[in-house]
C-alpha positions as CSV (number, residue, x, y, z in Angstrom):
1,X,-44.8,18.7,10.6
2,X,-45.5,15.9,8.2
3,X,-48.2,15.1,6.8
4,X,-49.9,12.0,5.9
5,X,-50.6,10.6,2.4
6,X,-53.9,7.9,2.4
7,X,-54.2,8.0,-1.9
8,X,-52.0,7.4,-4.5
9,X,-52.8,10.6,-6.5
10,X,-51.9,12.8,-3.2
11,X,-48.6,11.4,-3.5
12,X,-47.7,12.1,-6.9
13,X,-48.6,15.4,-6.5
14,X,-45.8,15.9,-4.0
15,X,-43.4,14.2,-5.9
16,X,-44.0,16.6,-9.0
17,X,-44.5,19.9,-6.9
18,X,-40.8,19.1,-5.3
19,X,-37.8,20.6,-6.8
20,X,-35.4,17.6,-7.2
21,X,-31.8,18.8,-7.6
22,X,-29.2,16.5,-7.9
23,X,-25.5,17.5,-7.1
24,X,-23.1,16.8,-9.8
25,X,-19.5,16.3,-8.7
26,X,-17.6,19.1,-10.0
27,X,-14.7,17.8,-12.2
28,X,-11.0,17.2,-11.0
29,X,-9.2,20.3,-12.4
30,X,-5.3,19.8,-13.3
31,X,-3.3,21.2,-11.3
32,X,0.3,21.8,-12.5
33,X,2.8,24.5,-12.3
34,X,3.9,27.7,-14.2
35,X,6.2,25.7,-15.7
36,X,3.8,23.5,-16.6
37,X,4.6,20.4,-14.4
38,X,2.6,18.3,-12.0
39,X,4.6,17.9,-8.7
40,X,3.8,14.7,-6.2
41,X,5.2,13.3,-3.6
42,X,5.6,9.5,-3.2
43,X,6.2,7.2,0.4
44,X,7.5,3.7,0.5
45,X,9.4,2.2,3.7
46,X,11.8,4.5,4.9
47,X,11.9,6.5,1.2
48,X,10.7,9.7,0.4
49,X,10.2,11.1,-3.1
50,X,9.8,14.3,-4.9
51,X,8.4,14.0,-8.2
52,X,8.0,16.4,-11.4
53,X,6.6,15.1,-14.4
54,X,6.0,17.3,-17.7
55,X,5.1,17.0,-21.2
56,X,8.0,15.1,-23.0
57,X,10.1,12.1,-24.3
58,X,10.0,9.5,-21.4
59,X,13.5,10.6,-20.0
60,X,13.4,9.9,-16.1
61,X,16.2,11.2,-14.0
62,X,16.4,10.6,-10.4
63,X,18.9,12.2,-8.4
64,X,20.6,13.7,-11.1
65,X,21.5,10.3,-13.1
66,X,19.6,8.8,-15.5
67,X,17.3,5.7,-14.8
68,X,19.3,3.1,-16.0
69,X,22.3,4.4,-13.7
70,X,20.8,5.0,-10.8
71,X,18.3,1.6,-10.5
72,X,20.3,-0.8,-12.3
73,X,18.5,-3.9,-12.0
74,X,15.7,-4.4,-14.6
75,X,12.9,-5.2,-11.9
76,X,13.5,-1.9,-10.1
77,X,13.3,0.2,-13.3
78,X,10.1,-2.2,-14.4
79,X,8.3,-0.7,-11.4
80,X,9.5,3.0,-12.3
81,X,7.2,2.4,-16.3
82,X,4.5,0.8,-14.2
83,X,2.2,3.8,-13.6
84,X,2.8,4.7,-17.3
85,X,1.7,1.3,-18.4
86,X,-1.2,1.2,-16.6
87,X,-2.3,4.3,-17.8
88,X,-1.3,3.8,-21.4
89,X,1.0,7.2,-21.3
90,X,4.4,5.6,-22.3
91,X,7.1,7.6,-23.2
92,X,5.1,10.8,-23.2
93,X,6.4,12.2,-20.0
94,X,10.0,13.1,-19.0
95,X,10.5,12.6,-14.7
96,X,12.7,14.6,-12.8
97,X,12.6,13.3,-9.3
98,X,14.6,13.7,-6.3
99,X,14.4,10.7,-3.5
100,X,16.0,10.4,0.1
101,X,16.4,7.6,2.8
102,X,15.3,3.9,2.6
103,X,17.2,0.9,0.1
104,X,16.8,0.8,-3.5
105,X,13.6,-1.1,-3.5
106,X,11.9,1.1,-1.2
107,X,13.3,4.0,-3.8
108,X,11.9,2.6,-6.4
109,X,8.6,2.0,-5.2
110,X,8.4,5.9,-3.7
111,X,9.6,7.4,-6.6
112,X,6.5,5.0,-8.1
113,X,3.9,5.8,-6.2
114,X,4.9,10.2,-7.2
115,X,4.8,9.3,-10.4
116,X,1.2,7.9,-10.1
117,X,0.1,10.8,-8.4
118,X,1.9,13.7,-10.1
119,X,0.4,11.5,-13.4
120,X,-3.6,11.8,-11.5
121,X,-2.8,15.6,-11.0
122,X,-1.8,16.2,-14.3
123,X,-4.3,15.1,-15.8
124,X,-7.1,13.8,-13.8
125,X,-8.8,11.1,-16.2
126,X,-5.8,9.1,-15.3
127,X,-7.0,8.6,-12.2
128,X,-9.6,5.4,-12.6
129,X,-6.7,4.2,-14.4
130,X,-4.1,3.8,-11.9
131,X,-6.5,3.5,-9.0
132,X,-8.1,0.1,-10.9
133,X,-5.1,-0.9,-13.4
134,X,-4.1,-4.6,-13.3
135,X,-4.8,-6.5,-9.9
136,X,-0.7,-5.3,-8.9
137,X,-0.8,-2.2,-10.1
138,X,-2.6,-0.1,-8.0
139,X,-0.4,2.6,-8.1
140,X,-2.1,5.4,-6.2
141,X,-1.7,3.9,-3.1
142,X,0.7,4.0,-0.9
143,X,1.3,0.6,0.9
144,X,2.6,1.0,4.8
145,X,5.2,-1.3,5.2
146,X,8.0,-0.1,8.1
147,X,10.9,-2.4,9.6
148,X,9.8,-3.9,12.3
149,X,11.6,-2.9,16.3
150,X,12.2,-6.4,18.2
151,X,13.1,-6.7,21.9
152,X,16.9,-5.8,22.9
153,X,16.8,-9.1,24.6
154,X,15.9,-11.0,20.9
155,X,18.6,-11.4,18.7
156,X,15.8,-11.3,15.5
157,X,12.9,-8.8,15.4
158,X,10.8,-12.0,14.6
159,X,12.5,-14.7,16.4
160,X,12.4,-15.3,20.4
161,X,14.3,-18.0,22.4
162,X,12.6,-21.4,23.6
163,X,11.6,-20.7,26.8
164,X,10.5,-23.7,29.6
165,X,9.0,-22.9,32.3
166,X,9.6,-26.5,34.1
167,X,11.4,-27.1,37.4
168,X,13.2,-30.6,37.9
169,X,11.6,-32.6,40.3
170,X,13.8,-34.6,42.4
171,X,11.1,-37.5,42.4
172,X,11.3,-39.9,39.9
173,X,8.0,-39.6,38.3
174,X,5.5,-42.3,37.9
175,X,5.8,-45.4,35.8
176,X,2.6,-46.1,34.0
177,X,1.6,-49.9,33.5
178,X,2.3,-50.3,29.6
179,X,-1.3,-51.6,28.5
180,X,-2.9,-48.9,30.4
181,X,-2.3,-44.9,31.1
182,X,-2.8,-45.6,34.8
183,X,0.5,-46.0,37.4
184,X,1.9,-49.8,37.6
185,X,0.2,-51.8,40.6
186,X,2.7,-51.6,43.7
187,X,3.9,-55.3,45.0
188,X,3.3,-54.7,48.8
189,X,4.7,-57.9,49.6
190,X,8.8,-56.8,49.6
């Protein structure tokens, strides 16, 4: 089995008699289509997104409409650039995404979190990027947030009615003497 080593010299021996390999990591390879495109798909809330990014100006459509259009407050379409940002690809992309169910935010941040990973497949340095980014953009991720289901009795999923579990006593209770928390003396003498 093994053997036992008493010197120094018998142990460097062994150490240059061994065949040391060390296994590299093969390298992410891109992985896009014939077309050209990286394809992703991103999850926030209820929202579902399909996302294609190629080579291009930095136009993003979603469903057919241009950004603006479709996510017209500026904070939604701030978290649509975020991925390109952080990974210091503005305007050198052009998004065609498609995104289903969920509000606007949760839109936004699934058609977000495709673009961060279509961006990672495409090209693949990217990747340390948007996983690391600023301390709120980590982008790759997706972050499980879901409605949450309350009691049919409740009429809020996170607030319940008061409830007292006390019965009335038909005794009056006991009156304590006021300078000490012990019941009043009884007068006997009536």
């Amino acid at each position: 089995m093994t053997e036992e080593m008493k010197s120094l010299e018998e142990l460097q021996t062994v150490g240059s008699d061994a065949d040391v390999q060390i296994e590299v990591a093969a390298p992410r390879e891109p992985m896009r289509d014939a077309l050209g495109r990286a394809y992703a798909t991103g999850k926030r809330k209820d929202a579902v997104a399909r996302v294609w990014i190629k080579p291009g100006s930095g136009k993003v459509v979603v469903n057919g409409k241009e950004m603006n259009a479709y996510f017209a407050r500026p904070v939604l379409q701030m978290i649509l650039r975020q991925p390109f940002q952080v990974a210091g690809v503005v305007d050198q992309f052009d998004v065609n995404a498609t995104v289903k169910g969920g509000g606007l935010s949760g839109q936004a941040g699934a058609v977000k979190h495709g673009i961060s990973k279509a961006l990672q497949l495409y090209e693949p340095g990217l990747r340390g990027a948007l996983k690391i980014g600023s301390s709120d953009a980590l982008c790759v991720f997706r972050i499980f947030f879901v409605q949450q289901r309350g009691c049919p009795a409740l009429r809020n999923p996170q607030i319940s009615t008061h409830h007292v579990n006390r019965v009335r006593k038909a005794v009056e209770p006991l009156k304590y003497h006021a300078s000490r928390h012990r019941p009043a003396p009884i007068n006997h003498r009536l």
